[in-house]
N, C-alpha and C positions, 0 to 999 in steps of 0.2 A: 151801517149798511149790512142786510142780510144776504147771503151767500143765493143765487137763483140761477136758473137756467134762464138763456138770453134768447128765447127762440123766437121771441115775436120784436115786431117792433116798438111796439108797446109796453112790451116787459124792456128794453134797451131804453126810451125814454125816463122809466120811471128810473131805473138806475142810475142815469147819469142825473137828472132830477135830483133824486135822493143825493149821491153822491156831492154835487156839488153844494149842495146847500149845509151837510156835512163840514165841509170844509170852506161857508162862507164867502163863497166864489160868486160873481155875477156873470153873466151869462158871456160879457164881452173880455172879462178875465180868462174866462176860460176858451175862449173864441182865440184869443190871445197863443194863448200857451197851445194850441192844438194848431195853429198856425191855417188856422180856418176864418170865416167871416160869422158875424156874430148870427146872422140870420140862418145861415147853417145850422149853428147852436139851439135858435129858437125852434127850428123844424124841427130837428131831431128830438126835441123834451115835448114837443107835441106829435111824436110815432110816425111822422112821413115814413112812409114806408119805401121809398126811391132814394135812400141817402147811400153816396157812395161809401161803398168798406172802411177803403183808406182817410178817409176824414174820420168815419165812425171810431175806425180804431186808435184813430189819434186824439177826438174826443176824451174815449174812453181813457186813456193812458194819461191825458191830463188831471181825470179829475179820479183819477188811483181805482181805475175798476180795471181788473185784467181777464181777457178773456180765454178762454182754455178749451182745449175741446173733448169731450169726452165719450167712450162709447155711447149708444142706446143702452137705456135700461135695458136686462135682461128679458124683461116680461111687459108688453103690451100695456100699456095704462097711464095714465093724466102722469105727465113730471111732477106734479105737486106731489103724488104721492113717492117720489122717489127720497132716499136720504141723501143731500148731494155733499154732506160732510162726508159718507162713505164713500162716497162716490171717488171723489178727490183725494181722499186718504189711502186708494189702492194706486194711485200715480205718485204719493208720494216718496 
């Protein structure tokens, strides 16, 4: 799993996506553990954009992505172009 910023819902799909398949999980294991329904699971890895937080966040916590909040970039521009190991490194 690469380290991203989580600002679309699409970028949160692919995370959890990546993530779980990382660690071999099926959709209703992790549905499981996040104490959600599997369909849930299913919308959320294809970017609905309407998924409640509180599942999201427990989605996420299932399948080991944690989320963190962090300033704006200092300067106006696409987050691709930010470093967000630096980024995180001045919270640590």
């Amino acid at each position: 799993m690469v380290n991203r910023f989580l600002a679309t819902a699409e970028a949160v799909a692919q995370a959890v996506r990546e993530a779980r398949a990382e660690r071999g999980l099926s959709q209703a294991e992790v549905a499981r553990a996040a104490g959600v329904g599997r369909r849930f699971v299913v919308e959320l890895e294809a970017g609905h954009p309407r998924a409640e937080l509180a599942k999201v966040l427990a989605v996420l916590e299932a399948v080991g992505v944690h989320a963190m909040a962090l300033p704006a970039p200092p300067a106006p521009g696409p987050l691709e172009e930010v470093d967000l190991t630096a980024a995180v490194a001045r919270f640590a």
